[in-house]
C-alpha positions in Angstrom: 45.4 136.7 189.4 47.5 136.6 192.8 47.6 140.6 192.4 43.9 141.0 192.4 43.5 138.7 195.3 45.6 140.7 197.4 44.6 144.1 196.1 40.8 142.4 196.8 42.1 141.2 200.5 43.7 144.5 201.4 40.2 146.2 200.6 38.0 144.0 202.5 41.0 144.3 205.7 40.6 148.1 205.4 36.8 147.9 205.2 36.7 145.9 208.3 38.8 148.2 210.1 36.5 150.7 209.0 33.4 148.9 210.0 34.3 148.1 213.9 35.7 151.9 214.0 32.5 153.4 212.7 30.7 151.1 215.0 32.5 151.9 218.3 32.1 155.2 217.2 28.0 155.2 216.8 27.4 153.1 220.2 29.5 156.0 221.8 27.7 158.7 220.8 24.2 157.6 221.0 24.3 156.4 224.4 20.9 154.4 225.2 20.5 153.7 221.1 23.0 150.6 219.7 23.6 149.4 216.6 24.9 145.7 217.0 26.3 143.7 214.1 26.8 140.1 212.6 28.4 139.1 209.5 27.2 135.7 207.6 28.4 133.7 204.2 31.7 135.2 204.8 34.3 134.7 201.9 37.0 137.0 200.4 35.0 138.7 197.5 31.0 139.4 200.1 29.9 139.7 203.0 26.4 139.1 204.4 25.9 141.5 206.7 22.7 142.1 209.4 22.6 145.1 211.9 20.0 145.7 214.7 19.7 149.2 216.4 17.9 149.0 219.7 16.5 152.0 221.2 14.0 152.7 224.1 10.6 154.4 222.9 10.2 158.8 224.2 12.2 157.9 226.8 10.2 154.2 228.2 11.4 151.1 229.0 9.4 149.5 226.0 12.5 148.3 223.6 12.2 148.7 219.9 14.3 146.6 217.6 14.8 148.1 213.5 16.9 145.4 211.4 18.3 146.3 208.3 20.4 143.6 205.9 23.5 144.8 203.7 25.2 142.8 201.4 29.0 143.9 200.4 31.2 143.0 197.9 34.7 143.6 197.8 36.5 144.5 194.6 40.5 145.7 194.1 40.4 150.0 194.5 37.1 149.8 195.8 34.2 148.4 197.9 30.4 148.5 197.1 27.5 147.5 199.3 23.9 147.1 199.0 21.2 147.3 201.7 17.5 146.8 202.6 15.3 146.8 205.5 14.4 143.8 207.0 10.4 144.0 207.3 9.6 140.2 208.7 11.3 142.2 212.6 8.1 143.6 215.0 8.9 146.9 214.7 8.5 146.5 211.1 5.6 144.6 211.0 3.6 147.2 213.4 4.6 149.8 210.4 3.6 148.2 208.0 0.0 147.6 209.7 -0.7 151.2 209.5 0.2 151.1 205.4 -2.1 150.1 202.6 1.0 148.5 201.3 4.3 147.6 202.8 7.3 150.2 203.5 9.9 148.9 201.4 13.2 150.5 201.3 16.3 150.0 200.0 19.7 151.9 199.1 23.1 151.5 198.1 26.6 152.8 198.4 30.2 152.7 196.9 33.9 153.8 198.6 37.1 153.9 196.8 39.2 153.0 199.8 42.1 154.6 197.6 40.6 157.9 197.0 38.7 158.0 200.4 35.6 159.0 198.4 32.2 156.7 198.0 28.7 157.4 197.3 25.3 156.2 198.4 21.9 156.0 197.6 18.7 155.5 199.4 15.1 155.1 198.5 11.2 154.7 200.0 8.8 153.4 197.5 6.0 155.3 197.5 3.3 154.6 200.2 0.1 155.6 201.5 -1.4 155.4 204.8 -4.9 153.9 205.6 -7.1 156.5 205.2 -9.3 155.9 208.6 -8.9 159.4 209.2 -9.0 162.6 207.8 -6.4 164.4 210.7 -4.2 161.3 209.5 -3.1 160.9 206.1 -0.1 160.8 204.0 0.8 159.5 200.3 3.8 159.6 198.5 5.6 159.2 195.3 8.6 158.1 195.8 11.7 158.8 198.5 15.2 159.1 196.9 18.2 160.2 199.0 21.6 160.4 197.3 25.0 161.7 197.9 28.7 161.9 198.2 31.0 161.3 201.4 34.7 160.8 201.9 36.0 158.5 204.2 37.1 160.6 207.0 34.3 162.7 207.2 35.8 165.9 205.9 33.0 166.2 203.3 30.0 165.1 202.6 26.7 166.2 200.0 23.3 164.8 199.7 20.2 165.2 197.9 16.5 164.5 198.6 13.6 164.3 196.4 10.4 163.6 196.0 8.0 164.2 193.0 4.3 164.2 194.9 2.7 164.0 197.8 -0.5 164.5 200.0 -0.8 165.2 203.4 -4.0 165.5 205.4 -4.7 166.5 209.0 -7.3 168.3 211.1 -9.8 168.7 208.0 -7.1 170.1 205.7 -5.1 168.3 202.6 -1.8 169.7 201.7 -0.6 168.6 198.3 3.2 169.2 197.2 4.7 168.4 194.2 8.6 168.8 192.6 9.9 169.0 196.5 14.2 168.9 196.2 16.6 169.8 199.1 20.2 169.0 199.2 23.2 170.2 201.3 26.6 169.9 201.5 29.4 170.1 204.0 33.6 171.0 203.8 36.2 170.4 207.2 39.0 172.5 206.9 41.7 172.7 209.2 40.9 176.4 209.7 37.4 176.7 209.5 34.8 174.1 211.5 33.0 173.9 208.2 31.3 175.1 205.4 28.0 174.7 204.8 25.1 175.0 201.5 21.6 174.1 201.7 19.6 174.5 198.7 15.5 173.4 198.7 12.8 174.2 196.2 9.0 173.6 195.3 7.6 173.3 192.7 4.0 174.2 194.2 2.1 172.9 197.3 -1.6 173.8 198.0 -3.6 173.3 201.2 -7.4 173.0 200.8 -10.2 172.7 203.4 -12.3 170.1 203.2 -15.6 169.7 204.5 -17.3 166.6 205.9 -16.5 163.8 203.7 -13.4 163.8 201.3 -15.7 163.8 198.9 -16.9 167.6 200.0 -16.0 170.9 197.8 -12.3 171.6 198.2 -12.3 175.2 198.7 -9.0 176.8 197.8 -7.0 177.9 200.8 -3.1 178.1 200.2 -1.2 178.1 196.7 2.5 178.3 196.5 4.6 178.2 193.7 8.3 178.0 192.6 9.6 178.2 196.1 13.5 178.2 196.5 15.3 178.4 199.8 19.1 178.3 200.2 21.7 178.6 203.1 24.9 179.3 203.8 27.0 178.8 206.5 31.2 179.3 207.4 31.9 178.1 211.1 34.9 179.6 212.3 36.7 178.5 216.0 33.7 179.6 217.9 32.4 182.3 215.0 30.4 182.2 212.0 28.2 183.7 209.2 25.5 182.6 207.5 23.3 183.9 204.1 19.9 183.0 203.3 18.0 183.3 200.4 13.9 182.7 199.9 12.4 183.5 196.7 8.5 183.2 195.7 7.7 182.6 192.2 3.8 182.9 193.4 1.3 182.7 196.5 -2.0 183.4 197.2 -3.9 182.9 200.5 -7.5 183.5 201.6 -6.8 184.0 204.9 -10.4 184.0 205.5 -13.8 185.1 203.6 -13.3 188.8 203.7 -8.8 188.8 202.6 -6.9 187.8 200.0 -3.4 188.2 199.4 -1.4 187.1 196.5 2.6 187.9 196.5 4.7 187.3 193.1 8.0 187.5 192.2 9.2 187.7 196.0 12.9 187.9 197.3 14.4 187.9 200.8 18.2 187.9 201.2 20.0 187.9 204.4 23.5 187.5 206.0 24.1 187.1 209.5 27.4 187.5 211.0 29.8 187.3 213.6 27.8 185.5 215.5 29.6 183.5 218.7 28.2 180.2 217.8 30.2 178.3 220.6 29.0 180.8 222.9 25.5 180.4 222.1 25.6 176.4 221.7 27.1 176.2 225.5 24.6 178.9 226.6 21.4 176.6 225.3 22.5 173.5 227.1 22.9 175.7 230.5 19.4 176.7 229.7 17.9 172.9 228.6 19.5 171.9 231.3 18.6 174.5 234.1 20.3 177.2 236.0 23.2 174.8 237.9 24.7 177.0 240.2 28.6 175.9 239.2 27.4 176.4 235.7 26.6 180.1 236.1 29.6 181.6 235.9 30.7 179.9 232.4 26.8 181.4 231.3 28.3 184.9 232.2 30.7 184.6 230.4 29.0 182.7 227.5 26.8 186.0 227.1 30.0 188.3 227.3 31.5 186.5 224.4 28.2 187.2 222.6 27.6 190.9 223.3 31.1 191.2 222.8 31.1 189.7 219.4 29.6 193.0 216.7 26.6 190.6 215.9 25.4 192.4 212.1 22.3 191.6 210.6 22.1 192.6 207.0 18.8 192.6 204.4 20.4 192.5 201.2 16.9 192.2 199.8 13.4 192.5 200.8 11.2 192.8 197.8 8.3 191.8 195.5 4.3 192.4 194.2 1.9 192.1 196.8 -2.0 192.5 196.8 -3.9 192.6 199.8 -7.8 192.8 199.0 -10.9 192.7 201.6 -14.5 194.1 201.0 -13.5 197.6 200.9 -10.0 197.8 201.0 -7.3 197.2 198.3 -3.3 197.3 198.7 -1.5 196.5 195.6 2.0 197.3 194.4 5.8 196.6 194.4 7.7 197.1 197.3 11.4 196.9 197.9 13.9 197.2 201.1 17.4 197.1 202.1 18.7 197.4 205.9 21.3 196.9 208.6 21.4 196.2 212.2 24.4 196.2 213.9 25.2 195.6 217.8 28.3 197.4 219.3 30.3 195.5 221.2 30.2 195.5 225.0 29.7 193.3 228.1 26.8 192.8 231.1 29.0 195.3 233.3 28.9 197.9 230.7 24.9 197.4 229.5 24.3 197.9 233.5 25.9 201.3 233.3 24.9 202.6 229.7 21.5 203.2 227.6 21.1 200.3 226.0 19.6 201.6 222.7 23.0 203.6 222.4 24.5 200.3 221.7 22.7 199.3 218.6 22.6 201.1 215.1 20.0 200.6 212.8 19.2 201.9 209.3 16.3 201.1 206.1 16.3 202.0 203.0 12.1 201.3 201.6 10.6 202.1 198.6 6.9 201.1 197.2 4.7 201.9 194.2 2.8 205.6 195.4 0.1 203.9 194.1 -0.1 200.9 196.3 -2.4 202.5 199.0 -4.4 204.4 196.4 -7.9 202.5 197.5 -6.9 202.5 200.9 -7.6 205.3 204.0 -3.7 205.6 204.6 -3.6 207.0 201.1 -4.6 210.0 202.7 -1.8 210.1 205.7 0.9 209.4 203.0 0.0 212.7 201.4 0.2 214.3 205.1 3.9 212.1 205.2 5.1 213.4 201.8 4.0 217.1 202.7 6.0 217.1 206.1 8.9 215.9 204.5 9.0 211.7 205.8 8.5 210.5 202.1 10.2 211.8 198.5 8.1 210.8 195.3 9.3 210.5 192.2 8.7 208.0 189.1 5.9 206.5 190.6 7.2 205.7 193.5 7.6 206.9 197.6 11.4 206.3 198.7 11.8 206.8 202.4 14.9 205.2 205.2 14.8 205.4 208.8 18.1 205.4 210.7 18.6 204.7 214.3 21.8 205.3 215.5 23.8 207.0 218.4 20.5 206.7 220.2 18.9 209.2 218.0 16.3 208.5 215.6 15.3 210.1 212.0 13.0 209.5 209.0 13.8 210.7 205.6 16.2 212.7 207.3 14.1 214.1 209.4 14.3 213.9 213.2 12.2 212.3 215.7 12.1 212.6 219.4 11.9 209.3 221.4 
């Protein structure tokens, strides 16, 4: 028994350490925003805990006040806490007015002060706004935000969900449904961080309405099996980062006379070498205008980025498109690969050289020889093929453009500039 008690006391000592660093940490950061804290019903095993962040509205002097509860509980290896909003606070209350039904939220989370790991969770029942207007509504299923974190903040993943919801605004409805995103994020000694991104959809489709909601919903926007992820490696002031989008489905009526429907769509990216400290230090000079005694360090901000062999690749660019009006039809599959590459240099040197002799380009396209086949460019493809700027073969028209040492050339071929 006396061994859990003091196991139990060394956690709740550790936590509290924790607590007043994490919130001397916050207050610092946020500057006008802080959190302020009181503890009730104290005893070895819980503690009652209320917190108050305070924060001046866009930048008035009119104060608002968010209060949020937590209850913790102290156990030997390992703390776990539990948390809610408290609702009865103005701010609160002047939410909730604009709600059919109160915002109720609530979460939880969990560290092993041993391992330096926890988890938490976090969740928004669903809601839906008073309907007064159709340029303001929103209705939800509900909000669920888990994850991981260790202690020190070397790591961290999280995941967001939500199974439905409809959003309206300016006499359109958007409806989404299956909506998941989640990220995670690795410190290393070496390398700033790594970070992964995934999000996905299962469909969303934007109508527009007429009149009344009751009016016919005329079918605008369809999306389906969307899936979107990132990733990023921040080196000491250089990085990379890969992206890939994928379509299962989408059709758009962009007015009476189109229609466009794209399946099976892929796009694949990587970015790299980019100076990210460069260009973080060169926004703020720019957000916060042209000080002279910051000029110089801009200078140099935008030598480190021409200096740095920026590369852009397209890994992928591909899928079925159709593209229908009155009397025109595109249809087909279409598929690219390309490059893009700066050469290193500095402002001195681009003042003195061509500037197009710095950067070298090259794609690689390809596209059913069919696509255009009830379209008027059918016929200048023919002219294209004939002079030598497309190859056909298996039912398709291959072609790559390459810019580089200042010259340019298609299938090949040469072009004057």
């Amino acid at each position: 028994m006396s061994t859990t008690l003091a196991a139990t006391w060394y956690i709740a000592s550790q936590y509290e350490q924790y607590r007043l660093n994490a919130l001397e940490r916050f207050n610092n950061q946020t500057g006008s925003t802080q959190l302020s804290h009181t503890i009730s019903d104290r005893n070895l095993f819980n503690h009652n805990e209320h917190y108050r962040i305070s924060a001046y509205a866009d930048g008035s002097n009119k104060l608002v006040e968010l209060q949020f509860n937590q209850q913790v509980k102290f156990y030997p290896g390992f703390v776990k806490a539990t948390y809610s909003i408290d609702t009865s606070s103005p701010s609160w209350q002047v939410v909730g007015q604009q709600l059919k039904q109160p915002l109720l939220n609530h979460g939880s989370w969990s560290a092993s002060i041993f391992s330096q790991q926890g988890n938490y969770r976090y969740q928004v029942d669903g809601f839906e706004s008073k309907p007064t207007s159709l340029d303001e509504y929103i209705s939800t299923g509900d909000i669920v935000v888990d994850g991981t974190f260790a202690l020190d903040l070397s790591e961290y993943s999280s995941q967001l969900s939500i199974a439905a919801a409809t959003i309206g605004f300016a006499q359109r409805v958007f409806e989404l449904e299956g909506l998941s995103a989640s990220s995670t994020m690795t410190l290393l000694d070496d390398i700033y961080d790594i970070n992964f991104s995934h999000s996905s959809i299962d469909s969303l489709t934007a109508y527009q309405l007429g009149n009344t909601t009751t009016a016919t919903k005329p079918l605008r926007f369809k999306l389906n099996d969307l899936k979107l992820s990132n990733g990023n490696l921040h080196r000491q002031g250089n990085s990379s980062s890969s992206t890939t989008l994928t379509i299962g489905a989408l059709a758009l009526s962009a007015n009476d006379d189109i229609d466009i429907t794209l399946t099976d769509a892929r796009l694949a990216t990587k970015v790299s070498n980019v100076a990210t400290s460069a260009y973080i230090n060169l926004a703020r000079f720019i957000q916060q205008g042209s000080q002279p005694d910051a000029l110089a360090s801009a200078l140099t901000d935008i030598d480190t980025i021409l200096a740095n062999n920026l590369q852009l690749d397209i890994q992928a660019f591909e899928g079925d498109i159709t593209l229908a009006s009155r009397d025109e039809k595109i249809a087909g599959h279409y598929a690219a690969i390309g490059q893009i590459v700066l050469h290193p240099t500095n402002l001195a040197q681009l003042q003195t050289s061509q500037p197009f002799a710095l950067i070298d380009a090259k794609l690689s396209l390809n596209f059913s020889d069919t696509m255009f086949s009830q379209h008027p460019l059918a016929t200048q493809l023919d002219n294209f093929e004939q002079h030598g700027f497309l190859n056909r073969a298996d039912g398709q028209f291959t072609t790559s453009v390459i810019f580089e040492n200042a010259q340019l050339s298609l299938n090949d071929q040469p072009l004057q500039l």
